[in-house]
Each structure stands twice: as structure tokens, then as C-alpha cells.
C-alpha positions in Angstrom: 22.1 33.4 -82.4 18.7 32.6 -82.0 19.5 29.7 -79.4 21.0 31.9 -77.5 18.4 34.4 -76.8 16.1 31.9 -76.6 18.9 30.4 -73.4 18.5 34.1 -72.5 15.3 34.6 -72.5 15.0 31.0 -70.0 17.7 32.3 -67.7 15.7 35.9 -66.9 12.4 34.1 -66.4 14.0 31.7 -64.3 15.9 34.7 -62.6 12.8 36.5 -62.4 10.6 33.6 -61.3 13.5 32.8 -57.9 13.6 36.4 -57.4 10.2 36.8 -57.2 9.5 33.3 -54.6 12.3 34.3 -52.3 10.3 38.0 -52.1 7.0 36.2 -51.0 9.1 34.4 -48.8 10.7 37.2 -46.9 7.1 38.8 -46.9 5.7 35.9 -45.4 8.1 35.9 -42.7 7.4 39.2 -41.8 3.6 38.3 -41.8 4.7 35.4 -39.3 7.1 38.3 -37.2 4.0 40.6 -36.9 1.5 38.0 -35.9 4.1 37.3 -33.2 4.3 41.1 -32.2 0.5 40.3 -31.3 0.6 37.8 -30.0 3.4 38.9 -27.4 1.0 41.9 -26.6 -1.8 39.8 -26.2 0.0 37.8 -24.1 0.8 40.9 -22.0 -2.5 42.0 -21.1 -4.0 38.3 -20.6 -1.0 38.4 -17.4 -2.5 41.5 -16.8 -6.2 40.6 -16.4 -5.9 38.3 -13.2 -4.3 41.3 -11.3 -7.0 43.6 -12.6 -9.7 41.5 -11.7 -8.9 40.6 -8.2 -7.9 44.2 -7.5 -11.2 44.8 -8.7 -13.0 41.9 -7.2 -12.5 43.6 -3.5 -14.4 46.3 -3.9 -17.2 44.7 -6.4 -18.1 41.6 -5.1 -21.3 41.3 -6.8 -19.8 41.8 -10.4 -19.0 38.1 -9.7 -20.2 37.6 -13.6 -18.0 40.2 -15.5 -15.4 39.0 -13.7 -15.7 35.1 -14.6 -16.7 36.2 -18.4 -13.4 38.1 -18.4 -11.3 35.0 -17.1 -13.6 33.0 -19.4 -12.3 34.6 -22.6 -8.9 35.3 -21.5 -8.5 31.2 -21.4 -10.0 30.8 -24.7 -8.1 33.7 -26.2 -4.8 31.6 -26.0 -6.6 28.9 -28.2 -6.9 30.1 -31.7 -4.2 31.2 -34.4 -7.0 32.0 -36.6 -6.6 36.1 -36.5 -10.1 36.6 -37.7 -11.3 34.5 -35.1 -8.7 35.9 -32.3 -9.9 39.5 -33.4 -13.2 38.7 -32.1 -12.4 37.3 -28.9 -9.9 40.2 -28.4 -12.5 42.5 -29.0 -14.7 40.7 -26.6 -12.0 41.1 -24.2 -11.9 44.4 -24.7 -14.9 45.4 -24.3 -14.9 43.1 -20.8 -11.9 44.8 -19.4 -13.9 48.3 -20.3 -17.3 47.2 -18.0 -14.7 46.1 -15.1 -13.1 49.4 -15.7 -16.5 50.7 -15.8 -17.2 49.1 -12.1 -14.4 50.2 -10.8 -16.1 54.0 -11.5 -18.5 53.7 -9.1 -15.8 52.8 -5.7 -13.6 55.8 -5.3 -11.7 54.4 -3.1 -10.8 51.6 -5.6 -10.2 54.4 -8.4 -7.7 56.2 -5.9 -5.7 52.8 -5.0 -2.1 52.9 -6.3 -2.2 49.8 -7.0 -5.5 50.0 -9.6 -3.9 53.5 -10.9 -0.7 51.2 -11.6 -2.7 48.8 -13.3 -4.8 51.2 -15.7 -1.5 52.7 -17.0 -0.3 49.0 -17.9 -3.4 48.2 -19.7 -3.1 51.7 -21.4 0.4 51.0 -22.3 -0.6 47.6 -23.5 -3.7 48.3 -25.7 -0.9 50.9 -27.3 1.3 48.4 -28.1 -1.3 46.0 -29.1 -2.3 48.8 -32.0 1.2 49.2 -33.1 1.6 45.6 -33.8 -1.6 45.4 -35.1 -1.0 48.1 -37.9 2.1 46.2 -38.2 0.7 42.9 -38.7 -1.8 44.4 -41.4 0.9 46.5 -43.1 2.9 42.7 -43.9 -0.3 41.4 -44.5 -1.0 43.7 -47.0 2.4 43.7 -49.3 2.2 39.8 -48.9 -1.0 39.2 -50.1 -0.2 42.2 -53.0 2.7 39.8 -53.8 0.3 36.7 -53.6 -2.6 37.5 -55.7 -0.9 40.4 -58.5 0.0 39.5 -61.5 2.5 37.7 -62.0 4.1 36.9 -58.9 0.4 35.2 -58.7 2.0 32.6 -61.2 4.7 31.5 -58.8 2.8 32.0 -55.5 0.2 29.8 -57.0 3.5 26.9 -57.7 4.8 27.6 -54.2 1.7 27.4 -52.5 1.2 30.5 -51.2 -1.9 31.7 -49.9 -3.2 35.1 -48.7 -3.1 36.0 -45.2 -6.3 37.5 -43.3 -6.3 40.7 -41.5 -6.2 41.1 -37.9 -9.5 43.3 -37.2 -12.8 43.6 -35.6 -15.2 41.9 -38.1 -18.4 43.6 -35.6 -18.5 47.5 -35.7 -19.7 47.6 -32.4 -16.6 46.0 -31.0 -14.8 48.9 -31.4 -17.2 51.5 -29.7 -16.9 52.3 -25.9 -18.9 49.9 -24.0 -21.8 51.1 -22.1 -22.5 49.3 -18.6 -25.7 50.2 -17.2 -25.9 49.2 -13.0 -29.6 49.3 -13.4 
């Protein structure tokens, strides 16, 4: 009698312990899907920075600088798969795209053009989109690393080599004010 609760008790650890890694499987996969759901956004508004710029450009010629810095970023932006580090160039992009936006105030005819119209809505759109996956991101983020580092999934996320995740967000407080661009 004894063996067999002893063979019992195995089989539901066991049972729990496969239960339990296939769970911080699935939530690593969706912690994979969401960093793909930014990255798909992201990739969205970098095609959209060239068109801004040289819509831009025309009327603001000597904004030659904001303009490279943006094109600047938006080339390294593609390098890094670190979201901590990606957050801060994306918030540096950000906060690019807002002083070209910022230029553009100052030529109404530019801020009339169809064309640049078109073009703000897109990047409105976009930065939406960018915040839903975002949230999304950090929402599978945050149940995987729960499963990761709570006892005692920790004991079998520790076995299977499973590590926390970090959080896609703006490490520098400023980066998420509105930019101020002074022509002065």
C-alpha cells in the first residue's frame, strides 16, 4: 500500500512538473509572438520615415541635421533584439519624428499638403499600433516571468533554462514627454 502512494505521489509531481514546463513554454511563445507584434510595427514606421522626411526635406532644407539623425537611428533601430536597448532607440526616434513634425509647423504650406496630411495620419495610426503591441508584449512578459521566478514553477524553469524576459519601455523619463524644438 505504501508503494503505491509512494508511485502516486512520483506520477503527480512528475504530472505536475510536465504540466508546469509546457505552461512556460506556451508563455514563452507568446512573449516571442508579442516581440514580433513590435517589431512588425516598428518596422511600419521605419518605411514610413523616408517618405516623411523627404516630404519634409522640401520645404526645410536647412533642418539638413534632424533629418540625417532621424535616418541615422532608423538604420540602427533594425540592429538590436535587446528590447531595453531597442526601447531607447525607439524613443529616440520618437522624439526625432516629433522635432521634424515640429518643423514642419512653421511652412503652412507643407502642413496643408495632402500628401504630409496623409502621412501624419499613418504615423498616428502607427504609434497606436506600436502601443497596443507594446502593452501586449509587456502583458506576456509579465505572466512569463510570474511563471519563471514563483515558486515552484521556479524549480523547473530553473531545469529547463528559463530565464526572465525584460520589458519593452522607456528606461529615460524624458523620452516620453513631448519634445520641445526651439528655432532659435
Amino acid at each position: 500500500m505504501v508503494l503505491y502512494a509512494v508511485i502516486g505521489a512520483v506520477v503527480l509531481i512528475v504530472l505536475w512538473a510536465i504540466l508546469t514546463y509546457n505552461g512556460l513554454v506556451s508563455r514563452r511563445a507568446m512573449v516571442q509572438e508579442g516581440w514580433s507584434g513590435i517589431d512588425a510595427q516598428l518596422k511600419r514606421r521605419a518605411d514610413l520615415i523616408p517618405n516623411l522626411v523627404e516630404t519634409v526635406k522640401g520645404y526645410a532644407a536647412h533642418e539638413r541635421g534632424t533629418f540625417d539623425e532621424l535616418t541615422r537611428m532608423r538604420a540602427q533601430a533594425g540592429t538590436s533584439q535587446d528590447p531595453a536597448q531597442r526601447a531607447q532607440t525607439e524613443g529616440a526616434i520618437t522624439a526625432a519624428i516629433g522635432k521634424v513634425l515640429a518643423v514642419a509647423e512653421a511652412y503652412p504650406d507643407l502642413k496643408a499638403s495632402a500628401n504630409f496630411q496623409q502621412l501624419q495620419k499613418d504615423l498616428a495610426d502607427i504609434e497606436d499600433q506600436i502601443q497596443l503591441a507594446r502593452r501586449y508584449y509587456n502583458g506576456a512578459v509579465r505572466n512569463y516571468n510570474v511563471g519563471v521566478q514563483s515558486f515552484p514553477g521556479n524549480l523547473v524553469a530553473g531545469m529547463g533554462g528559463f530565464q526572465p524576459s525584460k520589458f519593452f519601455e522607456l528606461e529615460n523619463a524624458a523620452d516620453r514627454n513631448v519634445p520641445k524644438v526651439s528655432f532659435s
